[in-house]
N, C-alpha and C positions, 0 to 999 in steps of 0.2 A: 499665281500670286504668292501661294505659302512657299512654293519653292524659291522664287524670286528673291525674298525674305530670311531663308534658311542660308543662301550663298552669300547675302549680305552679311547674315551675323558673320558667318564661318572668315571672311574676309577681313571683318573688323576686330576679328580675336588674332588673326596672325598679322593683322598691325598692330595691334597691340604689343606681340611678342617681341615684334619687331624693336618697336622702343623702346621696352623693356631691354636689351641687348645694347642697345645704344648708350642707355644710362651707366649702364654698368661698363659699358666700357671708358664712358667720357670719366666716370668716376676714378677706374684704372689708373688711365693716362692724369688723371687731378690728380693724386697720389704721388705718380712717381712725379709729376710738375713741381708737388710742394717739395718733395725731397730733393729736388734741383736747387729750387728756392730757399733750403733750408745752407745747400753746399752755396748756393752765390752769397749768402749775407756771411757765412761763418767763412768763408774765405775774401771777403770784403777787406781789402788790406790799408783801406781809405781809410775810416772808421778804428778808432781801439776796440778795445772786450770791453770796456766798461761801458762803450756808449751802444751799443747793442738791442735789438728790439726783443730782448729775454720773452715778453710777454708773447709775440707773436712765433720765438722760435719755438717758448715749450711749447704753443698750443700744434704748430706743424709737427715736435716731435711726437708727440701723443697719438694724434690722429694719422701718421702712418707708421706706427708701433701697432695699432689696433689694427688697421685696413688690413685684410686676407694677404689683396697683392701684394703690397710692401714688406709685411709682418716679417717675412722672411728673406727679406733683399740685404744684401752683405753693407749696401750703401747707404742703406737707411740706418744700420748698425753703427755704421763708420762715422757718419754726422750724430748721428744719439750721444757718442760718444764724446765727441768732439765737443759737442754742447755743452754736455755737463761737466766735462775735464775743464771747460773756460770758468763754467759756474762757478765750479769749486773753488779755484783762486783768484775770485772776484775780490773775496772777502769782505761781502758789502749786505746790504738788506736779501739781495736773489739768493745767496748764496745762503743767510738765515734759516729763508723759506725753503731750501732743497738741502738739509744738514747733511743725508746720503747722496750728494753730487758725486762724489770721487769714487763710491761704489757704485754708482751705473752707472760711472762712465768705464771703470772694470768691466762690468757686465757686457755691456755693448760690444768695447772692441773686440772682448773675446767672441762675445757673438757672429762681428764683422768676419772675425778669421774663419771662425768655425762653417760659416754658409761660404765664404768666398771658393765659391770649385772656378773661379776664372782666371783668381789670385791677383785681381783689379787694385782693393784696399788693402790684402793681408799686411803691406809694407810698411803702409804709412800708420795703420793699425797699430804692429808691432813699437815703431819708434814713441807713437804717442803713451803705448803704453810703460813708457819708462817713465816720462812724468806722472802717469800714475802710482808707480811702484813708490815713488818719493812722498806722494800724496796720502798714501795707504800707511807711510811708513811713519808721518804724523800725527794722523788721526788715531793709529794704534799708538804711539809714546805719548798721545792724551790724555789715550783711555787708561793707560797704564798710569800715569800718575794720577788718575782719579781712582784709581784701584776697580777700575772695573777691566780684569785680567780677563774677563772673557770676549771683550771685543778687541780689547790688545792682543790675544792670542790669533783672534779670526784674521782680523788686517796685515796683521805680520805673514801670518799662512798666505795670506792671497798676494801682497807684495812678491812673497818668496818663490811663487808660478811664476811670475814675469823678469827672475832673472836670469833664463837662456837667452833672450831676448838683448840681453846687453853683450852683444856679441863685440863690440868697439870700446867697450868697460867705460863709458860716461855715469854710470851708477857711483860704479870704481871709486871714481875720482871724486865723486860727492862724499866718501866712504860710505857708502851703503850696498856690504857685499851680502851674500848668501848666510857669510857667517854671520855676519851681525844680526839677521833677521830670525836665524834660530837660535844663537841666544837669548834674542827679547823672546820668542815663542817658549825658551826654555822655561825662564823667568818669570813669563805672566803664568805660563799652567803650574810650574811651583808654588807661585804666589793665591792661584786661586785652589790648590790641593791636587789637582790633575795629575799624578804622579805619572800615568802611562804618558801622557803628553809629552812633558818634562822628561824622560827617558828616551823619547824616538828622538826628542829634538838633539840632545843632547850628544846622543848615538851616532846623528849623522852627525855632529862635529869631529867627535872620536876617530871615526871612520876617515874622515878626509884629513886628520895629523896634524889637530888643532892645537896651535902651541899655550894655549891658555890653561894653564894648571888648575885654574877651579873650575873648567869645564869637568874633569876625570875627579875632583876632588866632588862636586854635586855629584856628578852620576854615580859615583863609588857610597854614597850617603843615600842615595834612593834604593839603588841594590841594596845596602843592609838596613835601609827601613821596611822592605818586602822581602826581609829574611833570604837573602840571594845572598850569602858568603862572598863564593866561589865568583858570581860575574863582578863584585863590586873588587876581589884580589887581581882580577884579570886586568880591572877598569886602573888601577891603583900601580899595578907592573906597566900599564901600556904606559900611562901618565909619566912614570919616573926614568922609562926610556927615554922619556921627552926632556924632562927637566929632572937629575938624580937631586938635585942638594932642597928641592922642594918638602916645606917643611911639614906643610897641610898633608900631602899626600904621605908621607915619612911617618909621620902621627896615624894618619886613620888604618896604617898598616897594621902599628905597632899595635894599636888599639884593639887590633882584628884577633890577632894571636895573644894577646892577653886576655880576652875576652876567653877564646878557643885552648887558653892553658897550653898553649904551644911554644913551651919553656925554650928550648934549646932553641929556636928560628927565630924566637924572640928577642933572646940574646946576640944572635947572630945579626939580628935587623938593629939591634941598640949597637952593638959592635960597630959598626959601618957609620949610624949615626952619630955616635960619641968622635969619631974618627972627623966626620965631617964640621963636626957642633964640638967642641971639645969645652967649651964655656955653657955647654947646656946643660943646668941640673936637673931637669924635667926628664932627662935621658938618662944620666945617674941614676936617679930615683926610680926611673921604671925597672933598670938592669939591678936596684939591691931590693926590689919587692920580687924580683923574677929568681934572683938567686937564693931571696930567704925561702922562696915557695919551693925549690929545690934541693933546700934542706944545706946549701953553700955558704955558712953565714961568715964565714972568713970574708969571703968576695963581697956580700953584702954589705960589710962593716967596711969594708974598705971603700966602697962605693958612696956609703952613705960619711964618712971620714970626706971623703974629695967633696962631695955637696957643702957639705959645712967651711971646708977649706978655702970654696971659690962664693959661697957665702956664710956667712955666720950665722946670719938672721932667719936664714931657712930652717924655720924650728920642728917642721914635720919630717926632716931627716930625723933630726938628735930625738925625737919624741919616737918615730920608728923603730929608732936603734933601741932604745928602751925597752918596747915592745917587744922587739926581738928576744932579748935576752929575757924579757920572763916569759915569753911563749917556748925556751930551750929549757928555763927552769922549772917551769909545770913537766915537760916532755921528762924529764929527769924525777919527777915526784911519780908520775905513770907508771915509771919503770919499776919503780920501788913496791908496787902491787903485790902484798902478798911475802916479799921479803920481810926476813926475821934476825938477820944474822946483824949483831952491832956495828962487826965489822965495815960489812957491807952500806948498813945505811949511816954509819959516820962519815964514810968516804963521800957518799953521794951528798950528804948534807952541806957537807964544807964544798961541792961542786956546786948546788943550788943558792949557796950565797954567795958563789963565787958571781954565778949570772945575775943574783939580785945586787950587787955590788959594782958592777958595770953598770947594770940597768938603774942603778939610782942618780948615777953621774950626769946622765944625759935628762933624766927627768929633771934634777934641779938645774939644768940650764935652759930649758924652755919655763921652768915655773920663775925663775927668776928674773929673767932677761926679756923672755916675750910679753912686750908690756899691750901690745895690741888681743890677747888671749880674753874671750869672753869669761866671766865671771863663775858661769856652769862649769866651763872645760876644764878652769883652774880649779873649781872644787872638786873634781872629778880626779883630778890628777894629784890633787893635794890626798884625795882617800887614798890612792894607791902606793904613796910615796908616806901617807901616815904607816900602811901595814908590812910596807918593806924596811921601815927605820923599825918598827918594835922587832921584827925576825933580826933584824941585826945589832939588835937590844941597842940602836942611838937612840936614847928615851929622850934629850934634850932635845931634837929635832925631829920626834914623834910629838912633843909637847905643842910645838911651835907649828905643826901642821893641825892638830887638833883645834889648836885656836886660832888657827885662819880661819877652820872651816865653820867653826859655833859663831865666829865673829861676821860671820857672812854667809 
């Protein structure tokens, strides 16, 4: 009888198991059923997207997103996808409740492709993922004009994967290319400080002979804000192969080598650009600061003459020029260190008013004439133009600067 008993149990544990098998496997085939289920309604061509049983697709998407069997089926991916690529441009309450629809439905297809070893969905995968790409590429020019540059930089990135994939250029023709999506990537890592960001992005425009001159004009400004000279001169040469008469890029040159005291290439870059700009005083005035710092004040004076000539009003010329001649008048009082001889320091004297005697001509034209001069600057200029009339004993208009400056 105990034996009887022991073959009974032993029989009812491998029915048991038995069932056990069965469950699991009706569970299987339930699985891949819904995800059948999920492709007959989502391809339901009866019915729009908006009239849709949302309610019953998320829950089928969920529950074979989770299941072992399915977790990894390319076709479950493909409909995950599909689902929420619909959500996304509902624009209605589903759409509210799922704000990340157009990132998993990214997720998905990429998923779709990545398991597909049969190459079943990878296709229609691919195509769907171009309306995502367009999807991505709004939700980051959202986030960017809410200034949150870090999830406009991520969207833009991930748009930016999926245009191999525009092999027929329908992106193209929305204009939404490659470049346009590393520029916005440039611009939001800019905008949020991300300077390496803003560099690679930028890099690969360079690289592919972007004709947009403030692409080479930023990255040539991020190179000399991380003290890189040398790549932002390279970034700055490539740019003007592209476009020479470009003024941004002409400037941050000039800028570079003035900065660098690299007189002679200075001149030679103002040369080219005066040549090009001949109406630009901003280019004058760099080449008669370049020439006085080389000690040329003839070419200075003449440089800063043409500024005045092409405007008049430009009073930081004629205040320069000023400048100049009493910084050659001190240079001449220097010399005289230590000299004893009458001879000698009469001759230099009557040279030192000779400079302060040019140099007064130009100061009374900016204190007279520049009426926009803040009231400081003029007292400032009124003191120096008081001690250059007493050296040249005009005591009537030492008088008259004296009481400008007690009067104010």
């Amino acid at each position: 009888m105990k034996q009887t008993m022991k073959k009974t149990k032993i029989k009812l544990i491998q029915i048991g198991l038995v069932l056990a098998f069965l469950v699991v496997g009706l569970s299987a085939n339930a699985q891949k059923f819904t995800v059948e289920s999920m492709k007959m309604s989502l391809e339901n061509m009866t019915i729009t997207d908006g009239d849709r049983d949302y309610a019953q697709l998320l829950k089928w998407a969920e529950e074979t997103k989770a299941h072992p069997k399915t977790s990894n089926d390319p076709k479950m991916w493909y409909y995950r996808g599909l689902l929420f690529m619909k959500i996304a441009s509902l624009n209605n309450e589903v759409t509210k409740k799922h704000p990340d629809a157009i990132h998993i439905a990214y997720e998905a297809f990429n998923k779709a492709i990545e398991t597909d070893a049969k190459n079943r969905v990878s296709r229609d995968a691919k195509a769907y993922l171009l309306n995502v790409a367009i999807g991505l590429y709004n939700t980051g020019y959202t986030a960017y004009q809410n200034e949150d540059f870090k999830t406009a930089y991520k969207d833009f990135e991930s748009a930016l994967t999926i245009m191999p994939y525009d092999v027929d250029g329908l992106l193209k023709k929305n204009n939404l290319t490659a470049e346009v999506l590393e520029q916005m990537m440039a611009f939001s890592a800019m905008n949020d400080g991300d300077d390496a960001k803003a560099i690679t992005a930028l890099q690969a425009l360079v690289d592919k002979g972007c004709l947009e001159s403030t692409v080479y004009a930023n990255l040539a400004k991020l190179h000399l804000k991380g003290g890189d000279t040398t790549a932002a001169l390279e970034t700055i040469t490539t740019g003007r192969e592209i476009n020479e008469t470009d003024k941004t890029l002409t400037n941050l040159k000039l800028d570079i080598y003035l900065k660098q005291g690299r007189s002679a290439e200075l001149v030679s870059e103002l040369d080219e650009a005066i040549d090009s700009d001949p109406g630009n005083v901003v280019y004058y005035f760099a080449r008669a600061i370049t020439f006085e710092g080389m000690g040329e004040i003839e070419k200075a004076s003449a440089d800063y003459d043409k500024i005045l000539e092409i405007d008049p009003e430009y009073y930081d010329a004629a205040f320069n020029k000023g400048v100049m001649y009493l910084n050659s008048a001190a240079k001449v009082v220097e010399s005289l260190e230590g000299e004893y001889k009458p001879s000698i320091i009469n001759a230099k004297e009557a040279e030192i008013n000779g400079y302060y005697s040019k140099a007064i001509v130009h100061f009374e034209n900016v204190f007279e004439n520049n009426m926009d001069m803040p009231i400081a600057e003029k007292k400032d200029l009124a003191n120096t133009m008081k001690r250059i009339y007493a050296r040249l004993q005009q005591m009537d208009k030492y008088k008259a600067m004296k009481d400008f400056i007690e009067n104010n």
